[in-house]
N, C-alpha and C positions, 0 to 999 in steps of 0.2 A: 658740262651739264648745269646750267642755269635753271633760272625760273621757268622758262618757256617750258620745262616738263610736270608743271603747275596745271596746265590746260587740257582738254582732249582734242585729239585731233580727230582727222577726218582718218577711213580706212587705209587710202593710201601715204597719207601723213603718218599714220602712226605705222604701215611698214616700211617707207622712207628712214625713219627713225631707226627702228630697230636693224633697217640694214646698214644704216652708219654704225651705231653701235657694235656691230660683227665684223663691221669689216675692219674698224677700229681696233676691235680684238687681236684679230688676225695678223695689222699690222705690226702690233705690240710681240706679238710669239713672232711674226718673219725678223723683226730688228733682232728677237734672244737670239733666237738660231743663228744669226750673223756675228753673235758675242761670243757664246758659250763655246768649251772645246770640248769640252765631258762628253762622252756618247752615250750616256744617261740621259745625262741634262738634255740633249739634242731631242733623243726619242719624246720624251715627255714635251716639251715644245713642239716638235713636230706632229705628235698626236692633237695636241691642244688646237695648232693652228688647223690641222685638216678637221677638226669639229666643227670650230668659227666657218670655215667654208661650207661647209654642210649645211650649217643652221644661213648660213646666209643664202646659201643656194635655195632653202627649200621657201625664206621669206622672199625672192626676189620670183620665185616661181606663185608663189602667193597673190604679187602682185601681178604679175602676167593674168593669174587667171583670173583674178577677182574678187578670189576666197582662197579661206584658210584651208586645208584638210585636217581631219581631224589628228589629234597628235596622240599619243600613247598614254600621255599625262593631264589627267584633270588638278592636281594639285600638287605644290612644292614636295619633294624629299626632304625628309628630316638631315641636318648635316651635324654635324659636329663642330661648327663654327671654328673652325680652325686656322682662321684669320684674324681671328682678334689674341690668339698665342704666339701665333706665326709673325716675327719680324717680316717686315716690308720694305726689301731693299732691289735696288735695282743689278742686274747679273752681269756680272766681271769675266771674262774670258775663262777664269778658272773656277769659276764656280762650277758646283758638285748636285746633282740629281735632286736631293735634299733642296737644294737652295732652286731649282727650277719648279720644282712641285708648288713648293711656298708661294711664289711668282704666281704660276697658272693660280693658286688658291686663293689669291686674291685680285685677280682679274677677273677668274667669274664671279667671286662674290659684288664688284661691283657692278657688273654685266646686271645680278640678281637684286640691286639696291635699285638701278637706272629703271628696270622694270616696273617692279614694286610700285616707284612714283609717278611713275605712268598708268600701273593698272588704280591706285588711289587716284588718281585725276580724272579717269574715266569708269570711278564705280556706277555700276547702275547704266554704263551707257555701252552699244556694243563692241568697243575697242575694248573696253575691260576683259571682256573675257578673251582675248591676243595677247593683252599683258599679262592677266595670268597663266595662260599655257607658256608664255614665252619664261616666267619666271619657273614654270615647273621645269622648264626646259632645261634652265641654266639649274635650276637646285640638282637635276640630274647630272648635270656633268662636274658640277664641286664636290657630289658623293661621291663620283667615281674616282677623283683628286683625291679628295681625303682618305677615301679607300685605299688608295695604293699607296700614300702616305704612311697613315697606317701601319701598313704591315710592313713596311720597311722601314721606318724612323722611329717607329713607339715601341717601347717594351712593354710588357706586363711584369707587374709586380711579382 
């Protein structure tokens, strides 16, 4: 991710873009799955990657038709930012549920940066509003990380 996401692109340039970036995703969760032996760890990758296909299926269908449809989300979800507490390390064959969560937790948070500067590069212009469904998109699916995080890693006081 260089400067070239400095710029706005054209409609199909910028789903070009964003379907690198998912497929990217996706490759990132197919290589854990071939790490990981925890069947925690697995599920939670394999949920993660069958999302990246989803959202790329539904941007490369985008392209097909021309347009976007509309998505369920006008703005980001509120997260708990739980990647900037979360160690960032990469998964070891024995790594544990815990440590896959944290993974996905911070592959979509940078899924939800790469957006960001792309929907700021095209404020005002109409790829902006693709970047931003795309970043509500991704805050949706870090809720749903941190959620299940959450309630199985954090206690209450």
């Amino acid at each position: 991710m260089s400067e070239q996401n400095d710029v706005c692109y054209t409609f199909e340039g910028a789903l070009e873009m964003a379907i690198s970036m998912e497929h990217d995703g996706f490759r990132h969760y197919l290589d854990a799955l071939r790490i990981v032996k925890s069947k925690a760890a697995r599920q939670i990758l394999k949920e993660a990657a069958l999302d990246e296909l989803a959202h790329k299926f539904e941007l490369e269908k985008a392209l097909v038709d021309g347009h976007v449809t509309d998505g369920a989300l006008d703005k980001p979800l509120p997260t708990m930012n739980l990647d900037s507490v979360l160690a960032k390390k990469e998964l070891k064959p024995d790594s544990d549920a815990r440590e896959a969560l944290a993974y996905a937790i911070h592959l979509e948070n940078g899924a939800i940066l790469f957006y960001k500067k792309m929907a700021g590069a095209c404020a005002g212009a109409p790829m902006g509003k693709l970047m931003d469904r795309l970043v509500a998109d991704e805050s949706r699916h870090l809720q749903q990380l941190e959620d299940l995080y959450e309630e199985h890693f954090m206690t209450e006081n």
